[in-house]
N, C-alpha and C positions, 0 to 999 in steps of 0.2 A: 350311719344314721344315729343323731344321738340320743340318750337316754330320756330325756324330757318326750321329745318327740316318738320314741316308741311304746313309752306307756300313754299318750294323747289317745294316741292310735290303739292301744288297749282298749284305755275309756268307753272310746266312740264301738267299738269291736263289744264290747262288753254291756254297752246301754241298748244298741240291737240288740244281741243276744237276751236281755232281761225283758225288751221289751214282747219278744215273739215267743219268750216260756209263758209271761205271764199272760199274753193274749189266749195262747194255748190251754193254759192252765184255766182261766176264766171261763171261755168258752166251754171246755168238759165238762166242769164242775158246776158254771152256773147257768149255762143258757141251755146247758142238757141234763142236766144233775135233777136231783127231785126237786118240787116246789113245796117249801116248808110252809109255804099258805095253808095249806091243808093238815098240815100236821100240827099248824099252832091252832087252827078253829076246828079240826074233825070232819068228818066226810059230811055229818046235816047242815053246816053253814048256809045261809041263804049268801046269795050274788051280791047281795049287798054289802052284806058282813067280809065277803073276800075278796071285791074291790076295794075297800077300806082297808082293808090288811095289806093287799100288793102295792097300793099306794104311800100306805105308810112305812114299805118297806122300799121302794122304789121299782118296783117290780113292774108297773107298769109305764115306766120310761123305756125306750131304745134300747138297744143293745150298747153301741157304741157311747150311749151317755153314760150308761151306768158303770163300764167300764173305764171310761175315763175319768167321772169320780171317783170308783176306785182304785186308778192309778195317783191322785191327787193327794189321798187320804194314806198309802202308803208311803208317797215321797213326803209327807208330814211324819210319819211314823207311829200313823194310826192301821193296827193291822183289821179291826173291828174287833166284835164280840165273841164268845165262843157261842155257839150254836146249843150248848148241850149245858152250860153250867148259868150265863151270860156273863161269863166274866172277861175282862178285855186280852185280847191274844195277847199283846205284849205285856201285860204281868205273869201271863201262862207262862210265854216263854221264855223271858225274864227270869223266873225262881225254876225252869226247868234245866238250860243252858249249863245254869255252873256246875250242876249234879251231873249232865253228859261228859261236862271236861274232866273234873272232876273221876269220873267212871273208866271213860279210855285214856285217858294220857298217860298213864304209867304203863300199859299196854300197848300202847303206841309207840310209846319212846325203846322200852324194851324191845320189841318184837322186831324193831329197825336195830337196833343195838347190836341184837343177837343175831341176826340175819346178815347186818355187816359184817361180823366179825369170822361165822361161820363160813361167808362167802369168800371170807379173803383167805382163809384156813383153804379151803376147798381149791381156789385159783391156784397158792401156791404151790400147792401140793398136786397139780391138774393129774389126771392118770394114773394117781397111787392113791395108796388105801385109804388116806383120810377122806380123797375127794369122793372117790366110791360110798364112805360110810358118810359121809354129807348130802351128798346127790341120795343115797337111797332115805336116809329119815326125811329127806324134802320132798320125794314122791308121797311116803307115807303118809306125810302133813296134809300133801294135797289131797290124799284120799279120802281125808277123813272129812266127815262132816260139821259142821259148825253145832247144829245140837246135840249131835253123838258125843261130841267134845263136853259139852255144857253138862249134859246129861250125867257121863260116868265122872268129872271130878266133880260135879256136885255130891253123887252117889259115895267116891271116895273120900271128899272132905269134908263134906256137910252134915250127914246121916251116920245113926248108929251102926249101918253095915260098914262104914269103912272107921275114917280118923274121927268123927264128930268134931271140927275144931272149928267152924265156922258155921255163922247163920247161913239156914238156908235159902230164904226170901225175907226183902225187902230194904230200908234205905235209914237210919235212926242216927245219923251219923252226929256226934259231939264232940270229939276230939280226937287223934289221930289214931288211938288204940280202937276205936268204933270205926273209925274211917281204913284201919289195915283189916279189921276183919272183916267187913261187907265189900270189901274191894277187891280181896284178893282172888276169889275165883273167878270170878269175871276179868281180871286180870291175866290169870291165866288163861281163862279160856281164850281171851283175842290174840295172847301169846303163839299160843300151841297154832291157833288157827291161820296167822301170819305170818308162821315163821317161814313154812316152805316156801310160799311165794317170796318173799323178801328175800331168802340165802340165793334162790336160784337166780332172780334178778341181781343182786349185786353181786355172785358169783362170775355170772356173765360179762356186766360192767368191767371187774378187776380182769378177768382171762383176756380180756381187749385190750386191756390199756401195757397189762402184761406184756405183749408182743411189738410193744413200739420199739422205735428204734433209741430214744434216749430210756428207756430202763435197763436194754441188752446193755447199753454203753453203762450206765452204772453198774451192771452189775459186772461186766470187764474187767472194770476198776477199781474190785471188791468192795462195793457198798453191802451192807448187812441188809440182812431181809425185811427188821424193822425200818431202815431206813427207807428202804427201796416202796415197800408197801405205802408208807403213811406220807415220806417225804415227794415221791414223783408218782407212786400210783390215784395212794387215796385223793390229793391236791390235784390230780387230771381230770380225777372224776367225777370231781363238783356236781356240773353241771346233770349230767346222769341224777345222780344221787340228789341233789336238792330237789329237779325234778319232781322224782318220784315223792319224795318225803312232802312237798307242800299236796302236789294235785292227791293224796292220799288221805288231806284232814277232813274237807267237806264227805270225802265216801262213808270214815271211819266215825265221825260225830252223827251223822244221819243213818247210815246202813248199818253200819258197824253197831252201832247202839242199840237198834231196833229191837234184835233179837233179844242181846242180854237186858236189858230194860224191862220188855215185854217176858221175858222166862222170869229175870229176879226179881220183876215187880218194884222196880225202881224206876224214882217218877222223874226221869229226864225227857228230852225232847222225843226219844226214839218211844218211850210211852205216851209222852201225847200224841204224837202222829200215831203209829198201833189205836191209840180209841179212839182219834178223831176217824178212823176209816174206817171202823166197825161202828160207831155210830153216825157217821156221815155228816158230822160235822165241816162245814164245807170252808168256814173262814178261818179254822186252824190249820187245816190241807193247805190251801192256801199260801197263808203265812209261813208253813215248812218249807213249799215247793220254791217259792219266791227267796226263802232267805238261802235254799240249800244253791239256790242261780246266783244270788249275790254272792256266796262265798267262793263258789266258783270262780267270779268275774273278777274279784280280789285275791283270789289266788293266781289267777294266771297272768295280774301286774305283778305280783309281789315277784312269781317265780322268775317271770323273766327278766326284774332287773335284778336280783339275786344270781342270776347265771351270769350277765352281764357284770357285776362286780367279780363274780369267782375267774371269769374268761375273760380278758382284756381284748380276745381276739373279737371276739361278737360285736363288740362296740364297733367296728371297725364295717359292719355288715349291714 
């Protein structure tokens, strides 16, 4: 099958899938969700005053109408208004976005980094002491929780009880000495927090690919370990490994942010989702759930022709 033709079939695979989140999403949010009729006139409205309000919100059209206009208005790239501020969602999430990437990507890129490298430490070494002291700080990792993490190196490098060396809260970023000091704990935090997952999975990956039968043959034939690792392991395991690394952005720009956002009070996407849910802001929800489905739906073209290019065999499938 070729490559054209299997991302078509993405496409279409991917335009359902958007279409039955955001039907899902709609229905929740709005044809069960509260009615802000009430909230913009107050409970003594007369019937008059809040048939004129549902009307001029469209409140009193169809279901399937209103939903279809706003399926129209997003494929324009109108996401609507905020509910809470009225400002338009896509400036929200517009000036939010670059502050998320911004926040995780040097934690993202590390935390795969270091997870690859420890993993391939681990495989080589299967059954001895390094894989032992690898495998056990990756339990550890797992054990530990995401704000117990945040909590103590805030505690140790934010605060006069421990280093004092960083702000503790918030986002004033000017140039790259502002930008390594508000970044770097929350950097570590998604470090520390991804590492054990990451080494165990790519450990895994390498101890597979390890036992084929063209690495035994290289290493026969006294190939060195750098060669063996990077030349016929890391190169087999593309596909594994891109994998994981693309379907990992939409979790780690939306989930992954949420908390630290929300803890350091940095105004990226994972903050405005946090207030749009405690204030029930419904067309920023919305706008998050919808975009966090499209990045999905674009990551899982991208990844499988990126696996496609790494494996020649797949083309072939």
């Amino acid at each position: 099958m070729s490559l054209a033709r299997t991302l078509a079939q993405r496409l279409v695979y991917g335009a359902l899938l958007l279409l039955g989140v955001t039907l899902l999403c709609f229905t929740l949010m709005v044809q069960f969700g509260p009615d802000k009729t009430y909230e913009l006139l107050g409970k003594n409205a007369s019937a008059e005053q809040l048939e004129e309000v549902r009307r001029a919100l469209g409140h009193d059209q169809p279901f399937l109408r209103r939903y279809a206009r706003w399926l129209g208005e997003l494929a324009q790239g109108d996401l609507g208004t905020s509910d809470t501020n009225g400002e338009p969602v896509t400036a929200l999430l517009g000036r939010a976005f670059p502050v998320t990437v911004m926040l995780v990507l040097p934690g993202f890129i590390l935390g795969n980094l270091l997870g690859l490298g420890l993993g391939m430490l681990a495989a080589w070494h299967r059954g001895g002491a390094w894989d032992r002291l690898v495998l056990g700080g990756s339990v550890a990792g797992l054990s530990l929780s995401f704000l117990v993490v945040i909590i103590l190196l805030q505690i140790l490098l934010c605060t006069p009880y421990g280093l004092n060396l960083f702000p503790t809260r918030g986002w004033r970023v000017d140039d790259l000495g502002s930008y390594l000091a508000y970044a770097t704990v929350p950097t570590l935090s998604l470090v520390l927090v991804t590492l054990g997952y990451n080494t165990r999975f790519y450990r895994a990956v390498v101890v597979d690919e390890l036992g084929r039968d063209h690495v035994r043959t290289a290493l026969a034939f006294g190939a060195t370990p750098s060669t063996v690792l990077f030349s016929h392991v890391l190169k087999n395991s593309l596909v594994p490994v891109l994998t994981r690394l693309l379907y990992s952005i939409p979790l780690v720009l939306v989930s992954g942010s949420l908390l630290l956002e929300t803890y350091f009070g940095i105004p990226g996407v994972g903050k405005v989702a946090f207030d749009a849910i405690t204030s029930g802001d419904q067309p920023v929800l919305l706008a998050v759930v919808t975009l966090t489905a499209v990045m999905f739906v674009v990551v899982q073209a991208v990844a499988d022709a990126c696996c496609r290019l790494a494996d020649p065999r797949m083309q072939a499938s």
